[in-house]
KOLTORFI-658476 format. One line per field, with one value per residue (C-alpha): residue number from 0; residue in three letters; x, y, z. Coordinates in steps of 0.1 Angstrom, whole numbers. Last residue first. Layout:
BEGIN
num <- (NUM, ...);
residuo <- (ALA, ...);
u <- (X, ...);
v <- (Y, ...);
w <- (Z, ...);
***
This chain:
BEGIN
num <- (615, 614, 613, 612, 611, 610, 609, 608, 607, 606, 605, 604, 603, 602, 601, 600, 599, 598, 597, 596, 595, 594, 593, 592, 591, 590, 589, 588, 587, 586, 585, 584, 583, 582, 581, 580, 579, 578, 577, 576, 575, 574, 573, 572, 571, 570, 569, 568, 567, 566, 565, 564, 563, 562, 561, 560, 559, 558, 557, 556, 555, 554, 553, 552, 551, 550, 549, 548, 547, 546, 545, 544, 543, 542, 541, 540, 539, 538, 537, 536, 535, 534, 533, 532, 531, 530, 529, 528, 527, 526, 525, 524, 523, 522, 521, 520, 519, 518, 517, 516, 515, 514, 513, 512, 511, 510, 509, 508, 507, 506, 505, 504, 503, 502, 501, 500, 499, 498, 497, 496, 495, 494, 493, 492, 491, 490, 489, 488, 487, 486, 485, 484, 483, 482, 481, 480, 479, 478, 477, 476, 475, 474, 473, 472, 471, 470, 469, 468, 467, 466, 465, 464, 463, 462, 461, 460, 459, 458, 457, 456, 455, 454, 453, 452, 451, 450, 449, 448, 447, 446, 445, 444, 443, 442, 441, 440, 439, 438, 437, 436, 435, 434, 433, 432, 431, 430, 429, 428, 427, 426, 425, 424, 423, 422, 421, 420, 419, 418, 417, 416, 415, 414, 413, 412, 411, 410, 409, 408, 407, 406, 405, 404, 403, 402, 401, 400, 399, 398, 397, 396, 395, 394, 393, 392, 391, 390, 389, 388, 387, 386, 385, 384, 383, 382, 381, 380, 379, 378, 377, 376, 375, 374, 373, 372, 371, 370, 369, 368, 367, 366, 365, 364, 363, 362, 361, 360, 359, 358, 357, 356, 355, 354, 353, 352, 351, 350, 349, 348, 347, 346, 345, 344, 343, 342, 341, 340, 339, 338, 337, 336, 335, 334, 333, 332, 331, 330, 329, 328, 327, 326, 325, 324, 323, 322, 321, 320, 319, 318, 317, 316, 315, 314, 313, 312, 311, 310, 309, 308, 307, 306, 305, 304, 303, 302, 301, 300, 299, 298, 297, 296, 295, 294, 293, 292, 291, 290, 289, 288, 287, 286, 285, 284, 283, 282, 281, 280, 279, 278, 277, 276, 275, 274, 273, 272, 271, 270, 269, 268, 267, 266, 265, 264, 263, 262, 261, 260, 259, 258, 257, 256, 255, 254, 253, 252, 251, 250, 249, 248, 247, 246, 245, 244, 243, 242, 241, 240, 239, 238, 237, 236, 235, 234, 233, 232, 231, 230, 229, 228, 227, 226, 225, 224, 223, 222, 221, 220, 219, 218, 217, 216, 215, 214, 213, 212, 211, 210, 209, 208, 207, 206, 205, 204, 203, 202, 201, 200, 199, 198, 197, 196, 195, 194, 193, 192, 191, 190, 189, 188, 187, 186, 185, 184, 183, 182, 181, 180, 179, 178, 177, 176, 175, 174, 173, 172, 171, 170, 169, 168, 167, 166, 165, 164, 163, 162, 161, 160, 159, 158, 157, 156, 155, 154, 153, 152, 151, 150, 149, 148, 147, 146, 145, 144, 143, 142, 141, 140, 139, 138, 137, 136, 135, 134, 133, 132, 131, 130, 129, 128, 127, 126, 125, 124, 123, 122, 121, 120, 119, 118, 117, 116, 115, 114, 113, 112, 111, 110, 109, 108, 107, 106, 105, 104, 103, 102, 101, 100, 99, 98, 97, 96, 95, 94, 93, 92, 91, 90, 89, 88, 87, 86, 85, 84, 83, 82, 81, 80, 79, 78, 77, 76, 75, 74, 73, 72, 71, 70, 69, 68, 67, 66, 65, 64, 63, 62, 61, 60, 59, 58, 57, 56, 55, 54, 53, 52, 51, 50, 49, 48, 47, 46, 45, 44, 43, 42, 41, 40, 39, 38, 37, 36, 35, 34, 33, 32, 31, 30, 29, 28, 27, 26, 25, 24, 23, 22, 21, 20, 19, 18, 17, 16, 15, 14, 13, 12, 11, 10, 9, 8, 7, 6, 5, 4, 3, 2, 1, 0);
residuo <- (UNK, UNK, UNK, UNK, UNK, UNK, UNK, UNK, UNK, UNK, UNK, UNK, UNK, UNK, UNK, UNK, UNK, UNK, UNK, UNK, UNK, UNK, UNK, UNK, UNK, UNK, UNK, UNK, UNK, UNK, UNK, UNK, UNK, UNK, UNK, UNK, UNK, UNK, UNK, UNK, UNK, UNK, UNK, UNK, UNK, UNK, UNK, UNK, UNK, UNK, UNK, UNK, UNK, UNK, UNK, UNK, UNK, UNK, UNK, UNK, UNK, UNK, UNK, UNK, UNK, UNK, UNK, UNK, UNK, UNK, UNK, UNK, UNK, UNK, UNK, UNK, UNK, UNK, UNK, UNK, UNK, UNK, UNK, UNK, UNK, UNK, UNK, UNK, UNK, UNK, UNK, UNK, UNK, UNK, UNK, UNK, UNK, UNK, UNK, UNK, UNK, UNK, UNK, UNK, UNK, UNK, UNK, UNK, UNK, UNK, UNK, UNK, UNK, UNK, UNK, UNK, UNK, UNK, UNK, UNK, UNK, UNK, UNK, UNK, UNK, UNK, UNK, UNK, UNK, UNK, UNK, UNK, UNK, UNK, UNK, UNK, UNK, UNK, UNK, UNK, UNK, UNK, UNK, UNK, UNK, UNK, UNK, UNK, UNK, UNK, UNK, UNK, UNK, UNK, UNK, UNK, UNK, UNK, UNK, UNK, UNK, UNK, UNK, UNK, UNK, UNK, UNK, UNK, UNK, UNK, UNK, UNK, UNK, UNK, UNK, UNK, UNK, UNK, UNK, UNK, UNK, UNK, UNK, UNK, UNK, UNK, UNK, UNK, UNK, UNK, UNK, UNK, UNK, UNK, UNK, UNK, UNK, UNK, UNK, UNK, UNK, UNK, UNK, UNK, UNK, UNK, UNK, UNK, UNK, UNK, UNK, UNK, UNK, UNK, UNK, UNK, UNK, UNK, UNK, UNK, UNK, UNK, UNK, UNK, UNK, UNK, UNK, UNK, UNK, UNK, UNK, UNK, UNK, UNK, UNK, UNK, UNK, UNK, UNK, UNK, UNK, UNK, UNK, UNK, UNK, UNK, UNK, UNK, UNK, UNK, UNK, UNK, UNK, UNK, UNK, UNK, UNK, UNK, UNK, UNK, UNK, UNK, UNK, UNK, UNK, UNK, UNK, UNK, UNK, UNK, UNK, UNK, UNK, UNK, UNK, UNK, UNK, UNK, UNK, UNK, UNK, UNK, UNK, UNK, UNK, UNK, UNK, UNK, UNK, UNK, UNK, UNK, UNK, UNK, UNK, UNK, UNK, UNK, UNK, UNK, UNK, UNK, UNK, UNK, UNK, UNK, UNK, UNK, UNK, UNK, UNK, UNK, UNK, UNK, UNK, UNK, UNK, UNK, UNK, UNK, UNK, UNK, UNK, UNK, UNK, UNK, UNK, UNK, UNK, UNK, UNK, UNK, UNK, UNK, UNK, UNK, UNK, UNK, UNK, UNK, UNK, UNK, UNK, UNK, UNK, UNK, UNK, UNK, UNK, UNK, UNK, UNK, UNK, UNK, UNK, UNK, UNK, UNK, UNK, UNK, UNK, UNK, UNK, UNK, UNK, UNK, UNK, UNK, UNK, UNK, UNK, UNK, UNK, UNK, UNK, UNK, UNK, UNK, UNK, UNK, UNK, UNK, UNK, UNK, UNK, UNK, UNK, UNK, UNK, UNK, UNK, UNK, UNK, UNK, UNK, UNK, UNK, UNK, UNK, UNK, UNK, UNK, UNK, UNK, UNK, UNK, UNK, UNK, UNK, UNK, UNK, UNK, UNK, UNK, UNK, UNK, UNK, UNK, UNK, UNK, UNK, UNK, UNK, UNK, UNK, UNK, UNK, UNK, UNK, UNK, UNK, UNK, UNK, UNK, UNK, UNK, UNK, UNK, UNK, UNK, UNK, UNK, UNK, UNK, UNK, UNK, UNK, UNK, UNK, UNK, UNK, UNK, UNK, UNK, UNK, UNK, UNK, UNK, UNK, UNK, UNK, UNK, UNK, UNK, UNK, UNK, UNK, UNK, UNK, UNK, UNK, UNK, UNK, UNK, UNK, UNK, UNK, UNK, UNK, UNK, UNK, UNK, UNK, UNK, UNK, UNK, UNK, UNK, UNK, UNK, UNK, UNK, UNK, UNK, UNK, UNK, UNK, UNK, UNK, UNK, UNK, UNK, UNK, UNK, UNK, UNK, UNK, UNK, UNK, UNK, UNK, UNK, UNK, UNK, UNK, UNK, UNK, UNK, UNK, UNK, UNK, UNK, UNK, UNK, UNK, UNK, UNK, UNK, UNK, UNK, UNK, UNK, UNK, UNK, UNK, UNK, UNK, UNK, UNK, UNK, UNK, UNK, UNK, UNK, UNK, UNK, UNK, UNK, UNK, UNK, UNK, UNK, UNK, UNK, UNK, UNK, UNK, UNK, UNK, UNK, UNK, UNK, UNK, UNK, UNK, UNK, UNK, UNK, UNK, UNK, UNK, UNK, UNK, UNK, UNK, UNK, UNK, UNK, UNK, UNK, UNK, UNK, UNK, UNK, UNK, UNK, UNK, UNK, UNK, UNK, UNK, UNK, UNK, UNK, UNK, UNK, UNK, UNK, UNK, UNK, UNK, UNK, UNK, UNK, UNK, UNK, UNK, UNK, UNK, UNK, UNK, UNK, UNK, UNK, UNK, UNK);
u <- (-518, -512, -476, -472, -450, -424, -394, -389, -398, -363, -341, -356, -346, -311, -313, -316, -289, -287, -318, -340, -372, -356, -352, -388, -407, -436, -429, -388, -382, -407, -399, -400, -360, -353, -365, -340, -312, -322, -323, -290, -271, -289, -312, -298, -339, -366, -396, -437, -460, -491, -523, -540, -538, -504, -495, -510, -490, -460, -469, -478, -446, -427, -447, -435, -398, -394, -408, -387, -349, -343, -309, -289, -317, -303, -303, -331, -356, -387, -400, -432, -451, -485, -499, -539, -544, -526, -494, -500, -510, -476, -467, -490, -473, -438, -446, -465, -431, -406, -397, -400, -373, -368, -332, -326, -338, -365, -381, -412, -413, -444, -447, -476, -478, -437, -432, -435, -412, -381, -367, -336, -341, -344, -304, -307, -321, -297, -292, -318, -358, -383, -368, -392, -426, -437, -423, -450, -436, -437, -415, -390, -366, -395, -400, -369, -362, -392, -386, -349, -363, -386, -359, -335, -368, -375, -340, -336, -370, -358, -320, -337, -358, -330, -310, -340, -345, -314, -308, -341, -368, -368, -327, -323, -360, -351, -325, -333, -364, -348, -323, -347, -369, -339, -334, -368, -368, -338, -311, -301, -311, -306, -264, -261, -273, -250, -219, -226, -226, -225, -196, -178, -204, -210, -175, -173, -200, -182, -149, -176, -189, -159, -147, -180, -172, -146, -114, -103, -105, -76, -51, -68, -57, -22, 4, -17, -43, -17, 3, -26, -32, 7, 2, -31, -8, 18, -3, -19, 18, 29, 3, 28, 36, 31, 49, 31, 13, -3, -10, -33, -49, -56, -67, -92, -107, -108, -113, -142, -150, -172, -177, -146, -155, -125, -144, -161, -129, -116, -142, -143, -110, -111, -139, -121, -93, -116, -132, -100, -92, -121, -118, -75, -60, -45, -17, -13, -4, -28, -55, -53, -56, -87, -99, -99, -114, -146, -139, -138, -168, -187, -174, -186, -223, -222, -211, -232, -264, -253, -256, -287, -302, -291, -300, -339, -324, -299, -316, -333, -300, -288, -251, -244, -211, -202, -201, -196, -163, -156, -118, -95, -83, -47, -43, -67, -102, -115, -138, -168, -160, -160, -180, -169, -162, -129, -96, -75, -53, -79, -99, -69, -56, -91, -92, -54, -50, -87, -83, -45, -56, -87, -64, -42, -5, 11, -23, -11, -26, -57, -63, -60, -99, -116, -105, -102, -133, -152, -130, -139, -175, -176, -159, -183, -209, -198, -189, -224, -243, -276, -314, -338, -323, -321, -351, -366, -341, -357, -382, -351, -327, -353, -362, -328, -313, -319, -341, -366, -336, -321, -356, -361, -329, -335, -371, -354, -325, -354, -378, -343, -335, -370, -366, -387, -387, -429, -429, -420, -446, -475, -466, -462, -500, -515, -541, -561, -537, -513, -476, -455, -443, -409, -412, -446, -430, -404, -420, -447, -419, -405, -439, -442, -406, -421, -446, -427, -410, -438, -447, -414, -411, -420, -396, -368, -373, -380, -344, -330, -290, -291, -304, -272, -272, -242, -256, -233, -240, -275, -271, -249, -276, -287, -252, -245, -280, -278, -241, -255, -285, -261, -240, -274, -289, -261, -253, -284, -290, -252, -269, -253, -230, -197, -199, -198, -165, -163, -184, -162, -177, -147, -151, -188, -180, -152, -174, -202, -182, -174, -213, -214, -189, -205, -241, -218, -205, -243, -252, -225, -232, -267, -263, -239, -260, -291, -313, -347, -325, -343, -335, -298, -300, -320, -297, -268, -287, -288, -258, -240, -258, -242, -210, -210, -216, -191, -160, -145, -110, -91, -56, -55, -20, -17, -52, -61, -65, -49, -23, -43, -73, -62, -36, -64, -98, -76, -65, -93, -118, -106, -105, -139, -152, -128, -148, -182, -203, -233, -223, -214, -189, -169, -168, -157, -130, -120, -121, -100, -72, -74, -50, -27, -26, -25, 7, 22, 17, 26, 62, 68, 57, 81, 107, 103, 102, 100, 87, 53, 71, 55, 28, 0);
v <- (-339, -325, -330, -346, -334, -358, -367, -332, -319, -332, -324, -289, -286, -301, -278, -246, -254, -265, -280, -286, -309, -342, -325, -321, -287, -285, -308, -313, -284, -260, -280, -249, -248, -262, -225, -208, -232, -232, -196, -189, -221, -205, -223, -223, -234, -245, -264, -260, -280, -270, -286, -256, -261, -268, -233, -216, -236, -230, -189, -190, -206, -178, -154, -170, -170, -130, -125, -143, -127, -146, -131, -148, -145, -141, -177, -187, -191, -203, -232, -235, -269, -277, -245, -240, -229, -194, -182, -145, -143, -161, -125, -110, -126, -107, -78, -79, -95, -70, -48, -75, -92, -117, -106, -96, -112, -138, -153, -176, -193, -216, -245, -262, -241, -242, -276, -290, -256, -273, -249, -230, -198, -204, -204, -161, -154, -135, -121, -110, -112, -120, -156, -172, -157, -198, -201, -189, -158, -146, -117, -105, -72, -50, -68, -74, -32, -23, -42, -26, 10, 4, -9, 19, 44, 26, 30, 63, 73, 50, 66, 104, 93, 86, 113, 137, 121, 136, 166, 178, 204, 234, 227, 191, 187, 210, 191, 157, 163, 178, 153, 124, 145, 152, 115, 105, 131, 119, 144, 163, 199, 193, 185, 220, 213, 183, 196, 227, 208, 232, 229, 262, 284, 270, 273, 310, 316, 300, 324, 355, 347, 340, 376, 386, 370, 388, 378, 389, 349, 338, 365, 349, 308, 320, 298, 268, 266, 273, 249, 225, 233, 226, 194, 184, 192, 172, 141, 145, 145, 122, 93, 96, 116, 153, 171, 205, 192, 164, 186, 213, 185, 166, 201, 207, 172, 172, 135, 135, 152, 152, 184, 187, 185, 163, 132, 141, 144, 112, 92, 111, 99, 67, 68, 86, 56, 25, 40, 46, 6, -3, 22, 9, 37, 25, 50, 69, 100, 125, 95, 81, 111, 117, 84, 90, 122, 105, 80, 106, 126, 87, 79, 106, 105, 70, 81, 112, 89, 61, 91, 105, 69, 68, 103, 97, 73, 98, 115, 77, 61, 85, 87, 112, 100, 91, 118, 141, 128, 159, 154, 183, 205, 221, 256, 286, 288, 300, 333, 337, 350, 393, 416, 445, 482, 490, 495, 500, 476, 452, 455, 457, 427, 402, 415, 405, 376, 356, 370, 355, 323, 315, 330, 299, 311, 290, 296, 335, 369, 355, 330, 364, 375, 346, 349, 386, 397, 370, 385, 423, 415, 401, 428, 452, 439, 443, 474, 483, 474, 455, 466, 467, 441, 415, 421, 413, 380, 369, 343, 339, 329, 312, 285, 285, 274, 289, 321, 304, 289, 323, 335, 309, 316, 349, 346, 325, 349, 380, 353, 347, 383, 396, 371, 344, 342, 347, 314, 296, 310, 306, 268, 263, 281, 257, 242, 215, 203, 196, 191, 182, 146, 157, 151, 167, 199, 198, 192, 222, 247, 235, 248, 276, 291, 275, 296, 326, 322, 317, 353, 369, 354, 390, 406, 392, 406, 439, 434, 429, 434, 396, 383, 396, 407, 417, 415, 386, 371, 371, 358, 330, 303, 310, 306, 276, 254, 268, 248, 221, 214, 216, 185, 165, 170, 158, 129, 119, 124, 104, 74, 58, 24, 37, 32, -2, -7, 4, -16, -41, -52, -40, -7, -4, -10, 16, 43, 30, 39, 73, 78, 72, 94, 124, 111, 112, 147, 161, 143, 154, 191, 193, 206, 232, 244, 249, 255, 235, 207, 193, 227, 220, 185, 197, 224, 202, 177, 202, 214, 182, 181, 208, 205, 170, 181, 211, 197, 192, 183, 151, 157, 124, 111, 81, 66, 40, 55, 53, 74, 101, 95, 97, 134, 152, 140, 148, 190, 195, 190, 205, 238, 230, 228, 260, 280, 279, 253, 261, 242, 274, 293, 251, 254, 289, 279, 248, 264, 293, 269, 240, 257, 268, 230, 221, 241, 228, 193, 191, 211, 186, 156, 168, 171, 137, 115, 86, 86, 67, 41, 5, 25, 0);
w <- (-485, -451, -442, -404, -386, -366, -387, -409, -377, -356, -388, -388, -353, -356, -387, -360, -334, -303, -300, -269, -281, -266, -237, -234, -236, -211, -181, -192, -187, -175, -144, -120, -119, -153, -167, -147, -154, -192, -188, -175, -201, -234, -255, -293, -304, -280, -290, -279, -293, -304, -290, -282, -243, -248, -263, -240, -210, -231, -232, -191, -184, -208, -189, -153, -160, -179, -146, -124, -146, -179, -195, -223, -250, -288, -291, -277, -309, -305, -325, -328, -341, -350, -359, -368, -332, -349, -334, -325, -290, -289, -293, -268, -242, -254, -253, -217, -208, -221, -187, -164, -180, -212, -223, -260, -288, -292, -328, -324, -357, -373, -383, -401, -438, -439, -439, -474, -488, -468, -453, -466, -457, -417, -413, -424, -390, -371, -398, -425, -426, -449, -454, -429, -444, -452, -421, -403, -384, -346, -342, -316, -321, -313, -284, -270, -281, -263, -234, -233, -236, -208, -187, -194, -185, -154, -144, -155, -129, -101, -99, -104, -76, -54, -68, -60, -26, -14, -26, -13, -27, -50, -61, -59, -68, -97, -113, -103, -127, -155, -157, -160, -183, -208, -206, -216, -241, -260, -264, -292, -278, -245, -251, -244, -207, -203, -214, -189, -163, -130, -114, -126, -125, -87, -78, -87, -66, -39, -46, -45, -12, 1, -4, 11, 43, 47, 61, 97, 109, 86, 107, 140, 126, 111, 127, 140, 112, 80, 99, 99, 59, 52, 66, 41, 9, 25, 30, -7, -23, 2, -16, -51, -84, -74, -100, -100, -125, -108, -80, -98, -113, -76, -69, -96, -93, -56, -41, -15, 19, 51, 73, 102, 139, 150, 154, 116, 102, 113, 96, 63, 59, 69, 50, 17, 22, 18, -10, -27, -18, -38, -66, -69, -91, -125, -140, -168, -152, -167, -173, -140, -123, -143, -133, -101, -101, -108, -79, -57, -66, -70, -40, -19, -33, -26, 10, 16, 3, 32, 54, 41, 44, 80, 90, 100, 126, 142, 168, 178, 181, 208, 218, 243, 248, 217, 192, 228, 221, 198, 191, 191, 165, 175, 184, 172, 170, 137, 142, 121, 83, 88, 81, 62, 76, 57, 75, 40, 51, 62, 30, 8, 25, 17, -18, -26, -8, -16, -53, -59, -38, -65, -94, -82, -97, -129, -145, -161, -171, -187, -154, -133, -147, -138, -101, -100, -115, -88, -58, -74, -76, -39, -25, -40, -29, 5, 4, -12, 13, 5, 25, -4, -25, 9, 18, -17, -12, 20, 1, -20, 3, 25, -8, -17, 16, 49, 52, 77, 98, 104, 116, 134, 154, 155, 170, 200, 209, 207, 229, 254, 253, 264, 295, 302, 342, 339, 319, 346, 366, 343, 337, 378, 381, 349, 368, 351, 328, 358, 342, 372, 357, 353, 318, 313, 327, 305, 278, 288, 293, 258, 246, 262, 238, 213, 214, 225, 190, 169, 185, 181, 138, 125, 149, 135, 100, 114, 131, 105, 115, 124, 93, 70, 42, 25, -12, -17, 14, 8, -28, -13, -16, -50, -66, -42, -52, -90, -92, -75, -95, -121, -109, -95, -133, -147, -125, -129, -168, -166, -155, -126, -135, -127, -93, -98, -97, -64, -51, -36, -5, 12, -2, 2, 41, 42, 26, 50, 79, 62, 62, 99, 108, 88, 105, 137, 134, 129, 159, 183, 167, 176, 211, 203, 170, 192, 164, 185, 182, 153, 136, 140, 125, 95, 87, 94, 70, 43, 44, 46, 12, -3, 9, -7, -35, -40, -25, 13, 12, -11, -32, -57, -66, -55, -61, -38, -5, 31, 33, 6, 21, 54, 49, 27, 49, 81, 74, 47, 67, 97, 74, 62, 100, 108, 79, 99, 106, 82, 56, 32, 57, 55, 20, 19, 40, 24, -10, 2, 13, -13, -38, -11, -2, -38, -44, -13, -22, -52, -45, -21, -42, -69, -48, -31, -60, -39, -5, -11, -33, -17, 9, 0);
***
């Protein structure tokens, strides 16, 4: 696993640095947009880089916090945090351990070896999901752009103090009802306790619904006509002149991250010139330490309704990773290991989340950015994510005095950039069915939830792949007599030469493709087609090496039809799956005997030139 790891070590220096600076302002801004503030995408970075890359089975992949998966951990830390009445301290444990449990199930779909089949999603999904969250981010950080902030609305605020006094009684009644001193029938204990609510607990209280209500793209823009009528300018400004910067320093040279050039230059001009901004929220300073409160106050029920978004962060995780995994391969025509990749992003994963970092995958523009650098092996990745602790430890309250609407403009930038624009110009040409698919994960990603979109978006493409299938078995799948035998071309060109005696009696039952679920209705209301004046049918296995329970039971229920006509049933280049299916429930030998299972087309021939009967 390690075999080479400290060769080439200049090269891997110099990789490593430059996609540590590289993977600074992301993993800031990343960490601003989840909702924990830019230490958790700083920790992040720090033990999903160094794990990953020790650990992993790509050499030369850098991995942090990326686009996806910040954009659904902020959707469950949103849902976390309101479940815990927006206590962000009492819902951190469980937000960390739905990140620890979806690196567990990183290491558990790498030893099960799925890695390989990661490659199997529909590309309308992936499409969709990619664009979806492009729009997400660009939406999302239209408050910050504008330099709004929830806080200084006090109007705003003010509109949520009586849903806030509400809950406010009803924790009182919880707690009452828990201690068993909740007397419906006098409410004088109630009354008093709610008498010791201060002003400053309902205004705390009506803030924090307030900030939950204008939360994702829905609250962004149902708080965006606020937002217009209330921006500063400053702010704005620093935004525009980040996102100038970082598109506009690519012209002028690449050998320098426009990304780092922006962050640098924008961020010091504001300090030096002493400008009134507001400031990212402050990152602690010394060494991360491990939230065991992950543990201690374990709670299966908090984190029940997380499981599937878990298991969703991890496929989601390997698929970003995996992704960039063939890239890497690509530039330095090598062959990563996806199991053992998998393995390495939930180790990964899994320390971040005890140290209080949001999840990660493989970085496709830092892994580049390290490639040609001349990172060639796993210290590459190890030294990028060492540089990023000393970066923490040295410079932690000089990171804190950058503005947050510098990383505003850098996460806008990432969400033009990872949106799919291949995909959307591809529209045009594509099928229907497909432009549907994408269209539908698209805005249920963005109007609804990340999660259940790519689930949906999975069922939807694999309706439609199954739907196109049937429809090719079908179409593909004929019942002629065999007077009509020569009307069609390969596979079929063996069925010319029949003797011109037998072609009133027999008929042929032609089958390509795999006999599923999707093609059965098709297919039944092909032998709907054999006439009761037919003696003999052969149908024609050849082209059929899939039979999956369905495809089972309507080629029963066509042999029992059959039967009851008095036509007899015979099989023609039967493959070895369905044979072993259709041997199973008896089909064979019950309904076609052995002796009526040919391998090849003129054994068939030879087989009714001996048993029909020629009418005269």
């Amino acid at each position: 696993m390690f075999k080479g790891i400290f060769t080439n070590l200049r090269g891997n220096f110099l990789g490593g640095i430059t996609a540590g600076i590289v993977a600074l302002p992301l993993a800031l801004a990343f960490g601003v947009q989840s909702g924990l503030g830019p230490s958790a995408g700083l920790y992040g970075a720090i033990f999903i880089g160094f794990f990953a890359s020790l650990f992993g089975g790509t050499n030369t992949q850098i991995s942090g916090p990326t686009a996806p998966m910040t954009a659904v951990s902020m959707v469950v830390i949103a849902g976390i945090i309101a479940a815990n009445e927006g206590n962000v301290e009492k819902a951190l444990p469980y937000i960390l351990l739905v990140f620890l449990l979806a690196g567990l199930f990183q290491i558990v779909l790498g030893l099960a070896g799925i890695g390989k089949y990661i490659k199997y999603i529909p590309y309308p999904v992936v499409s969709g999901f990619m664009t979806a969250i492009g729009v997400i981010i660009l939406i999302t950080q239209l408050s910050p752009l504008l330099g709004y902030n929830v806080e200084e609305d006090k109007e705003f605020v003010r509109e949520y103090v009586p849903q806030a006094e509400e809950v406010l009684l009803d924790k009182i009644l919880k707690e009452e009802a828990e201690e068993d001193i909740l007397v419906l029938e006098d409410f004088r204990e109630t009354i008093r306790r709610a008498e010791k609510i201060t002003e400053e607990e309902i205004q705390m209280e009506a803030l924090t619904l307030a900030k939950n209500d204008s939360s994702g793209v829905i609250g962004t823009l149902k708080v965006l006509p606020r937002a217009l009528q209330n921006f500063k300018w400053l702010e704005l400004v620093l935004a525009l002149a980040t996102i100038i910067i970082i598109f506009g320093f690519k012209y002028i040279t690449k050998k320098v991250p426009s990304t780092l050039v922006a962050l640098f230059v924008v961020s010091g001009a504001a300090v030096f010139l002493k400008l009134d901004y507001m400031p990212i929220k402050q990152i602690p300073s010394g060494f991360p330490m491990p939230n065991l409160e992950i543990f201690s106050n374990f709670n299966v029920a908090q984190i029940t309704p997380y499981v599937f978004t878990a298991l969703t962060l991890s496929f989601l995780g390997a698929i970003d990773s995996l992704l960039t995994s063939v890239v890497a391969d690509n530039m330095t025509k090598t062959k990563h290991k996806p199991n053992q990749e998998l393995i390495g992003q939930g180790i990964g994963n899994g320390v971040a989340a005890i140290f209080g970092g949001i999840p990660g995958a493989g970085a496709t523009i830092r892994t580049v950015v390290n490639i040609n650098s001349g990172g060639t092996t796993k210290l590459s990745g190890m030294i990028a994510a060492i540089l990023l602790l000393v970066i923490l430890l040295a410079a932690g309250p000089v990171a804190s005095q950058i503005p947050a609407a510098v990383l505003a403009g850098i996460l806008i930038t990432v969400g033009i950039g990872v949106m799919d624009y291949k995909g959307l110009r591809a529209i045009p040409k594509m099928p229907r069915t497909e432009i549907i698919v994408m269209l539908v994960v698209l805005l249920l990603s963005v109007f609804w939830d990340l999660i259940y979109a790519v689930g949906i978006g999975l069922v939807l493409a694999s309706l439609v792949f199954m739907k196109k299938i049937g429809d090719l078995t079908a179409r593909k799948s004929k019942v002629v007599i065999l007077e009509d035998a020569d009307e069609l071309e390969l596979p079929w060109k063996d069925e010319i030469e029949i003797p011109q005696d037998l072609r009133k009696k027999v008929f042929i039952k032609r089958l390509k493709g795999p006999l599923f679920f999707g093609s059965t209705s098709e297919i039944q209301q092909l032998a709907n087609d054999v006439p009761p004046s037919a003696s003999h049918v052969i149908i024609r296995m050849g082209e059929v090496p899939y039979m999956d329970q369905s495809g089972l039971y309507a080629m029963e229920e066509i042999l029992l039809n059959m039967n009851q006509k008095d036509i007899h049933p015979m099989f023609d280049g039967l493959q070895e799956q369905p044979n072993a299916m259709m041997s199973s429930i008896d089909i064979i030998p019950d309904l076609v005997p052995k002796e009526c299972i040919f391998e090849d087309f003129k054994d068939a021939i030879i087989y009714i030139r001996e048993h029909v009967t020629i009418d005269k």
